[in-house]
PLY file of the C-alpha trace (Angstrom):
ply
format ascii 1.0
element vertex 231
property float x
property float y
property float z
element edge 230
property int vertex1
property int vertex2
end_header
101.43 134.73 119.61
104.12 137.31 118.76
106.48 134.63 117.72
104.22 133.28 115.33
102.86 136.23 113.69
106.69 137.49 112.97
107.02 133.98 111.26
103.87 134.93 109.42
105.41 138.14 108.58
108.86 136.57 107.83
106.51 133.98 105.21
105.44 136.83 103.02
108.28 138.97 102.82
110.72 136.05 101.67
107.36 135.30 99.35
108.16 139.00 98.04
111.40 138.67 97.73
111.51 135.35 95.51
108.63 136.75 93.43
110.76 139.72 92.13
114.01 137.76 91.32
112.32 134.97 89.85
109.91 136.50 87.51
111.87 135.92 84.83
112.02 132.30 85.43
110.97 129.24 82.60
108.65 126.73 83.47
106.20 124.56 82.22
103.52 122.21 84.75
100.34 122.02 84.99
97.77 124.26 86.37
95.57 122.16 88.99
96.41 119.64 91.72
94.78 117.25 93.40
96.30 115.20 96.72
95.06 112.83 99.20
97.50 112.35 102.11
97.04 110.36 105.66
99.67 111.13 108.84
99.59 110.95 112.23
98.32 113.78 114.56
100.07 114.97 117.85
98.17 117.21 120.17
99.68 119.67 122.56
97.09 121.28 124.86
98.45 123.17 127.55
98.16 126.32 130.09
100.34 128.17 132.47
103.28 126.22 131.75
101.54 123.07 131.92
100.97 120.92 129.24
100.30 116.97 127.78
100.39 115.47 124.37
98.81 112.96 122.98
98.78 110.55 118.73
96.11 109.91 116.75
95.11 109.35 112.88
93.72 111.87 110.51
93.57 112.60 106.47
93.44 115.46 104.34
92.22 115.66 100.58
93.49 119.05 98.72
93.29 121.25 95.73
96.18 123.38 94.66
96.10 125.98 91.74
99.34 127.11 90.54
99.67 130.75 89.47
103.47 130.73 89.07
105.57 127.53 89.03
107.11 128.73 92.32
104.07 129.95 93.80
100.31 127.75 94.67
97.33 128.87 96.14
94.74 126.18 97.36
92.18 124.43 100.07
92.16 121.22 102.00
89.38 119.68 103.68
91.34 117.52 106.75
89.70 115.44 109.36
90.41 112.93 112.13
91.30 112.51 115.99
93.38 114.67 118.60
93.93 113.43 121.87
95.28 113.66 125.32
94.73 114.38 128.51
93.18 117.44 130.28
96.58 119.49 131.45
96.44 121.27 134.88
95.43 124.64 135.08
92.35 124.54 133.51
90.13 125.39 135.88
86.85 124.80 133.73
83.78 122.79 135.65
85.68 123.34 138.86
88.97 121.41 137.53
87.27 118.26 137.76
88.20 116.77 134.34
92.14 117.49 134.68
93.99 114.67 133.62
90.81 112.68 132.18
91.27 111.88 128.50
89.91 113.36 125.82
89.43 112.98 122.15
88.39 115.71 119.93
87.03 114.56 116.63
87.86 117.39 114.19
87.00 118.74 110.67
88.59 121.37 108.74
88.72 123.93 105.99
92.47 125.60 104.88
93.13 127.98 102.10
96.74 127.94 101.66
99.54 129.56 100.08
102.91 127.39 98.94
106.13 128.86 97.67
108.35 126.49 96.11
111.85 126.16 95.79
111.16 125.24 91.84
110.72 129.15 91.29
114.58 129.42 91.86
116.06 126.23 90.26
115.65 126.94 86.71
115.18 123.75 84.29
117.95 124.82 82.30
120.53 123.80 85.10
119.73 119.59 84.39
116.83 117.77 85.44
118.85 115.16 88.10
116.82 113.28 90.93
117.91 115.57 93.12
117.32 118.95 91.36
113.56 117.36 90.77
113.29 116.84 94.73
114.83 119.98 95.48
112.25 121.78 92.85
109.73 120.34 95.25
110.43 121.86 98.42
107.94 124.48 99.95
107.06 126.01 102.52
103.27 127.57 102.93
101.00 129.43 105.72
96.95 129.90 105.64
94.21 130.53 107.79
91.23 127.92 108.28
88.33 127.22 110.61
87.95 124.04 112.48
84.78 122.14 114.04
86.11 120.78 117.64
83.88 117.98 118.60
85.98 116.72 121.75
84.22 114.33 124.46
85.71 114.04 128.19
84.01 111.25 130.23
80.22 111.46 129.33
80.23 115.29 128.31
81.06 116.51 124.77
81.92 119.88 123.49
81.97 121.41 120.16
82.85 124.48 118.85
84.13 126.10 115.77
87.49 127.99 115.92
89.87 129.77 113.29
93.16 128.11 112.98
96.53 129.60 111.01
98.18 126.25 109.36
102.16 126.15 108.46
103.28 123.81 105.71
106.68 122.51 105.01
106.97 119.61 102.39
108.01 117.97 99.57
106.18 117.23 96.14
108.33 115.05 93.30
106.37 114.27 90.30
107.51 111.20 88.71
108.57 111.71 84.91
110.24 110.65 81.90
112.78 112.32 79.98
111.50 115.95 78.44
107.84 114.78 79.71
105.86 115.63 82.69
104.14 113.07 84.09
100.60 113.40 86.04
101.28 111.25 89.14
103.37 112.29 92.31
104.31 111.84 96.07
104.44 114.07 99.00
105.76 114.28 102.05
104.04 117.00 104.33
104.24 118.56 107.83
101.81 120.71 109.36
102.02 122.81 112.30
98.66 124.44 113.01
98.40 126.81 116.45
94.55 127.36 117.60
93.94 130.81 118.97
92.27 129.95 121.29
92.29 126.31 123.62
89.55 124.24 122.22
91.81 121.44 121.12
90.89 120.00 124.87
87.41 121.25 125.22
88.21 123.61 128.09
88.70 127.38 128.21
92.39 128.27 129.94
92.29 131.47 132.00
95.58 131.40 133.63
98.62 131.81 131.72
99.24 132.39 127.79
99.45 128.96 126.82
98.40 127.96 123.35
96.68 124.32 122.11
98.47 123.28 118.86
98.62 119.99 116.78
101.45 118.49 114.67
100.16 116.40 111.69
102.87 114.29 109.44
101.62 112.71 106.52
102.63 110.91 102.74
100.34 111.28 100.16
99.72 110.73 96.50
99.02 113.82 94.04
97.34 113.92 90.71
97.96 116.95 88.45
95.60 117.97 85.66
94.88 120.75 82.99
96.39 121.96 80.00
100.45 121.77 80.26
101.41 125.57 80.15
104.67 127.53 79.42
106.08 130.68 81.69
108.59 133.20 81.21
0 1
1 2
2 3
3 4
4 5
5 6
6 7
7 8
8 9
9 10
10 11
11 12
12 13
13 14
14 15
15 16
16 17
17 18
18 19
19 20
20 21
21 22
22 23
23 24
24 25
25 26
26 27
27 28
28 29
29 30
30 31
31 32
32 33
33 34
34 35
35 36
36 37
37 38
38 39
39 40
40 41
41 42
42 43
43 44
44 45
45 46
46 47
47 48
48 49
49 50
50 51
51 52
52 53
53 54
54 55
55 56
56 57
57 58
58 59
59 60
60 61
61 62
62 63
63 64
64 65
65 66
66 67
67 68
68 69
69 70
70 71
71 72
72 73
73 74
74 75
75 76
76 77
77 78
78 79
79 80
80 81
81 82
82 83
83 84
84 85
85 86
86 87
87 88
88 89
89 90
90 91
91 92
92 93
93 94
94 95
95 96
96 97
97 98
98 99
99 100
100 101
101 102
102 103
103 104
104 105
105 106
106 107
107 108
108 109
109 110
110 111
111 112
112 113
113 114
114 115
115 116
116 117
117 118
118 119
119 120
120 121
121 122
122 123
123 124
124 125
125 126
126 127
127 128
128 129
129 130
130 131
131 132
132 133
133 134
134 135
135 136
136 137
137 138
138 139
139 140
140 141
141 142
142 143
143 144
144 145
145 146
146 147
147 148
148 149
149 150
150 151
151 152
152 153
153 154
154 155
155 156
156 157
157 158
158 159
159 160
160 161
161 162
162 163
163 164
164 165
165 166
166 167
167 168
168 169
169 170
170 171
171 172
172 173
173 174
174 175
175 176
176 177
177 178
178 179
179 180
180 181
181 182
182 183
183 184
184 185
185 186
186 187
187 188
188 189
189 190
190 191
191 192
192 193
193 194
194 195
195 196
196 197
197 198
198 199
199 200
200 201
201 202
202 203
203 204
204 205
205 206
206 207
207 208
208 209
209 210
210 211
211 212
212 213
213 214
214 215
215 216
216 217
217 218
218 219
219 220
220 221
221 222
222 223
223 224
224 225
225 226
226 227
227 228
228 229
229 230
């Protein structure tokens, strides 16, 4: 975990950093966000050096708030499947279910935090394709708590663990000249680390290993609210 908390670390300085040069920055958008997006999931579970992977489906519905035009805060309900297969090393029910299948239904709850690259590329500088995609660009982190409900064979476990999601993506809102429009894309990867193993069902104690899931998705967004100007 040290690797990832100096990444969490590294998150909030740069968000520190970019927050006092760019206060002076001009903007105008839209308060509130809304986004529906659908991916694919890959699951890693893994211990002592061992680990398998495994695809599925899952979607995500969101709600962003933006307090600066570089900077969001905002929640995501996400559900679908992770699956694999039950990694060695996992010693749980006497190591019986390693390498049987599994498939962990899940449901989640994020509050995020976005900062985005439109916070340093003032409007001023032209408004070409690329300058809008490049306004889009974030990068976020957030903590969340996840319902596991993963079946193996004939047995099922659930149980509810915290989770700390990373975001990197893309938003471009789709406009006309000196208008905003309402209606955009997105393009957005997850990474989210458990702290503990549930992904798999089991409970690793040999080695340091960490389940994890990867989920890649496109999605529409919808902004709404009054159109507001900052300085």
């Amino acid at each position: 975990m040290t690797y990832f908390r100096s990444l969490i670390y590294s998150c909030l300085f740069t968000l520190c950093l970019v927050y006092s040069q760019a206060a002076q920055a001009q903007n105008t958008l839209r308060r509130w966000q809304a986004g529906l997006n659908i991916g694919g999931t890959q699951a890693i579970a893994g211990n002592n050096g061992n680990k398998t992977k495994g695809n599925d489906l899952a979607a995500a519905i969101s709600l962003d708030w933006y307090a600066f035009p570089f900077l969001s805060l905002g929640t995501a309900i996400q559900g679908g499947g992770l699956r694999g297969k039950v990694p060695p090393g996992e010693p749980e029910n006497g190591g019986k279910q390693i390498g049987e299948a599994y498939k962990n239904q899940y449901l989640s709850l994020h509050f995020n935090g976005k900062l985005h690259l439109g916070g340093l590329i003032l409007p001023r500088y032209g408004d070409s394709f690329t300058r809008s995609l490049l306004r889009g660009v974030y990068i976020g982190s957030g903590l969340g708590l996840i319902r596991n409900k993963v079946r193996i064979s004939d047995s099922t476990h659930t149980n509810l663990e915290i989770v700390m999601p990373l975001h990197f993506g893309i938003d471009y809102t789709f406009k006309r000249r000196y208008e905003n429009r309402r209606l955009g894309i997105n393009l957005d990867y997850q990474f989210v680390p458990f702290l503990d193993n549930g992904i798999d069902g089991q409970s690793p104690i040999i080695g340091k290993d960490i389940g994890r899931y990867h989920f890649l998705s496109v999605g529409i967004r919808y902004n709404f609210g009054t159109e507001r100007y900052f300085r």
